[in-house]
Structure formats: C-alpha cells, structure tokens
C-alpha positions in Angstrom: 13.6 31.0 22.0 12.8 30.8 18.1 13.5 27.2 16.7 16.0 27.4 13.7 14.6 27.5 10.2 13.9 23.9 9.3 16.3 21.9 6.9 15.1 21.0 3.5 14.4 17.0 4.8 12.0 18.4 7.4 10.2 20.6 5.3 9.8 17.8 2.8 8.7 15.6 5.3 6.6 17.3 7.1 4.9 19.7 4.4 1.1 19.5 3.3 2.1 20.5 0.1 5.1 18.0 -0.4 6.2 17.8 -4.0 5.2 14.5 -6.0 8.9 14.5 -6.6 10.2 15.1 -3.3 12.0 11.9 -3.0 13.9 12.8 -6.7 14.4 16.3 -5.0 15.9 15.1 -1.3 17.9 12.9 -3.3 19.4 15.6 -5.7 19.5 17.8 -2.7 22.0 15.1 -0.5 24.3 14.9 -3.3 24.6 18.6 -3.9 25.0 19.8 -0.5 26.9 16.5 0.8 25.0 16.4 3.9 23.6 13.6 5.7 20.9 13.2 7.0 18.9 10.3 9.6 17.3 7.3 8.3 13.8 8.5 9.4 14.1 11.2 6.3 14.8 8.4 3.3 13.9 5.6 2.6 14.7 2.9 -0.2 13.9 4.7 -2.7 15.8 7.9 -1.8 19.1 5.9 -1.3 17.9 4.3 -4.9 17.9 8.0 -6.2 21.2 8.9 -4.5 22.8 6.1 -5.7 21.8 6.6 -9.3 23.2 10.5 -9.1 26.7 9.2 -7.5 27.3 6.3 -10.2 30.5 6.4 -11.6 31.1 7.8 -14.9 31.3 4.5 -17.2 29.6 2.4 -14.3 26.4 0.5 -14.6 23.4 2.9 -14.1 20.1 1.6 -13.0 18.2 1.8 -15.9 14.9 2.0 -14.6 15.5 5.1 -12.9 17.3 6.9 -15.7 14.2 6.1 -17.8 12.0 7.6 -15.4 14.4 11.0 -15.7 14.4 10.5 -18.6 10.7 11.1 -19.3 10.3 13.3 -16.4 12.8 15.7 -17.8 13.1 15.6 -21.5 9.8 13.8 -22.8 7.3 16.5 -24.0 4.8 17.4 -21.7 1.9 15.3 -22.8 3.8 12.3 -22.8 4.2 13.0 -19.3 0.4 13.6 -18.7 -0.2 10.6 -20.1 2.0 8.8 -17.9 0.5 10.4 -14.7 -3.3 10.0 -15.8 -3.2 6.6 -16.0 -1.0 6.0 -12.9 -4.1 8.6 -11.4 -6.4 5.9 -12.0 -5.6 3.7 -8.9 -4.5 0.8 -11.4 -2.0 -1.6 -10.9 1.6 -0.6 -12.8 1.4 -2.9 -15.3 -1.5 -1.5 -16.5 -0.9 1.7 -16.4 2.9 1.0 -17.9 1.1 -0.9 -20.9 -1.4 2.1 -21.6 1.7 4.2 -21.7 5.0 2.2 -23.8 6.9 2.0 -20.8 8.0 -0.8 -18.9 7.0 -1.8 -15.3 10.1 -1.1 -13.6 10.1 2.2 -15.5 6.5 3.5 -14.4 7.3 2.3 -11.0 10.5 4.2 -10.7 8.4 7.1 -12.4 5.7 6.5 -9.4 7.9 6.3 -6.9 10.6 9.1 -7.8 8.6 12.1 -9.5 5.0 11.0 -8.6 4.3 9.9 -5.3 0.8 11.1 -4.9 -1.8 10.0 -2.2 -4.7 9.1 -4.3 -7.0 9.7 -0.9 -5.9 13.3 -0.6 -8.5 14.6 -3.2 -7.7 18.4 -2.2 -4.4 18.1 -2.9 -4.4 15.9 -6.3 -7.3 18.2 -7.6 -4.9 21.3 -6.9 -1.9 20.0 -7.0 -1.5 17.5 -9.5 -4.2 18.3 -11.8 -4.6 22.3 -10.9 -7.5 24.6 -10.5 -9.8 26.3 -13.3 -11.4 23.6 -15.5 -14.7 24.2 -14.6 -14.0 27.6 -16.6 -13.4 26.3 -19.5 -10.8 24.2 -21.2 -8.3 24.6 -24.4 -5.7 22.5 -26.2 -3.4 23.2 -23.5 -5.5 22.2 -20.9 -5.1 18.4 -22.9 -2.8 17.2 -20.2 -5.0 18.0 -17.3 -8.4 16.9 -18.6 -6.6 13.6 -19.0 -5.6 13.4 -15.5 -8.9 15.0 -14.2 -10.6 11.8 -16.5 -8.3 9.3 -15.0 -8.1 10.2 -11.1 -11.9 11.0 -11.4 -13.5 8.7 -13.2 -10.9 6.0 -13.9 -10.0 3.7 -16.9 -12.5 3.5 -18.9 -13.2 6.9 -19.1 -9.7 7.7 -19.7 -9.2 5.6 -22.6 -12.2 7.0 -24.1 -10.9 10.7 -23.7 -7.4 9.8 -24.9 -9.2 8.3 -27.8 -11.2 11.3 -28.6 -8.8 13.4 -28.2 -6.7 11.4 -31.1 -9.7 11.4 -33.2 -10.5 15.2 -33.1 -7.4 16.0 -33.7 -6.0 17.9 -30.2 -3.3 15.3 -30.1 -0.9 13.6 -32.5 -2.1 9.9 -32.1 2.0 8.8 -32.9 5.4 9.5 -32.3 6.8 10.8 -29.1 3.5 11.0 -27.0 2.0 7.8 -28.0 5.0 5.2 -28.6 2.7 2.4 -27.3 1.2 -0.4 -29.9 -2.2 -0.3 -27.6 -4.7 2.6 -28.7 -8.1 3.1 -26.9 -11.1 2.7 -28.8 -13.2 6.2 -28.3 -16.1 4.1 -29.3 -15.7 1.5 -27.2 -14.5 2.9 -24.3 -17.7 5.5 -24.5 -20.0 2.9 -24.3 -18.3 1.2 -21.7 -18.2 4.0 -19.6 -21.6 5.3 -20.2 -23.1 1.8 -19.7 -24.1 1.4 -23.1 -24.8 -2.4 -24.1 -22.0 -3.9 -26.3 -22.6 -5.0 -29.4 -23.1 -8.4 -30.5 
C-alpha cells in the first residue's frame, strides 16, 4: 500500500535540501493552516516564530525577531549578503552582528529563523547558500555571493578585505542602507593579513 504524501513538517524535517528558513517557513505554515503538529517537528525557536505571527494587534512583539523579518524581507539584497557572509564565517554572533549594524539578539534570531545552515555540509552551502557558477566568471551581481563564497571559504580576514575592496572599486555603495555599521574593513589591512604579509611598524 502507497504511504500518503508527506506533510509539509516531514518534508522539512527530513529533506536534504531543507530551506535555511525552514523554521520561519513551518512557523508561517502552522499559523496559516491552523494545524498542529508533535513536539518532535519544532522546537524553541519555531514556537518563538509562531508566537511572533499570533501577537495581538497592539501587543508587545518580540523585537528581535521582527528585526530579523525585517531584514530578511525588506532590506535590499546586499544587506542581506552581508549579513549571511559573515555569519558563513563560523564566528561567534557578536562578531558577526558588529561587522554587520545589527544587534546580537537580532543576528541570532536572523541565524536561527532564516539562516540555519550546517557549516560542515560543504555541498550544500556551496549550492545552496552561495549557488553554482563562479568559477565562470563573476559580475556586479554576483557581489553578494563572492562575499559569502570569501567568508564560508576563507573566513574573516579575507572577508573584510573583499568587502573593503569592493567599497573602494566602487561595486558597492560603502553607506546607507547596506552598510549602516560605524566599523569598516581596511582593504589594506585586511589583505596583508590574509596574505601573511608582515605588518607594518
């Protein structure tokens, strides 16, 4: 006898290619369809999610979470690279939060809720997250993924450096929206850092 198509929870759970988002997706998906579902499919910050969508108008939201939506789902799209570079690099949130201008609670919410990615699962990151084709050749589009091709392979260093030079040639705007945050990588610096260069005296 054929099993029955599986629900969206198991398919989520059990899928290779499982969304970074999927908790922010399974959360959005409860509330829409009213179901329920068993513990084993959420977990705290699912119910976090859920409980964020169900607020009361006028209530108390958790701001943490709405500033993660909000840069997942209005901030341009670079802003978002950014964000998801340096969170690529394996360094703890507060580092990545201070490359970035948000706060801690914000880049976690942003990890957890639209970014959950297993930094071991190369495959998947280098398809997934940061997509196929730069060996081809890159553009100003490709921007966003060269910075989180710099920062899941190489790390921070090397990211700041690129970030930098890309401010400096000219590909990126090095204000406003993108880059709210008072720090700014030093291209020189952060070169000869990366490239083992000495430091001057």
């Amino acid at each position: 006898m054929n099993r029955a198509r599986p629900s969206y929870p198991e398919i989520q759970r059990r899928s290779p290619t499982r969304a970074p988002a999927w908790r922010w997706e399974l959360a959005t998906w409860l509330v829409t369809t009213g179901r329920a579902v068993p513990d084993r499919y959420r977990d705290a910050w699912v119910d976090r999610a859920h409980r964020h969508l169900t607020a009361r108008r006028g209530s108390r939201r958790d701001a943490a979470v709405q500033e993660a939506v909000d840069l997942f789902s209005d901030a341009p799209r670079l802003r978002r690279a950014l964000v998801e570079a340096y969170l690529l690099t394996g360094e703890p949130l507060a580092v990545a939060a201070a490359r970035c201008g948000v706060s801690v609670p914000t880049a976690e919410a942003y990890a957890n809720l639209f970014f959950d990615v297993n930094l071991k699962a190369r495959d998947k990151v280098a398809v997934m997250v940061i997509g196929p084709g730069l060996g081809a050749g890159v553009g100003v589009n490709d921007v966003g993924r060269i910075w989180k091709a710099a920062g899941y392979h190489t790390g921070l260093v090397t990211l700041d450096a690129v970030v930098a030079v890309c401010i400096e040639d000219g590909l990126v705007d090095g204000g406003g929206p993108i880059f709210p945050a008072p720090h700014r990588p030093s291209s020189t610096s952060g070169c000869g850092r990366a490239c083992g260069s000495p430091s001057a005296p």
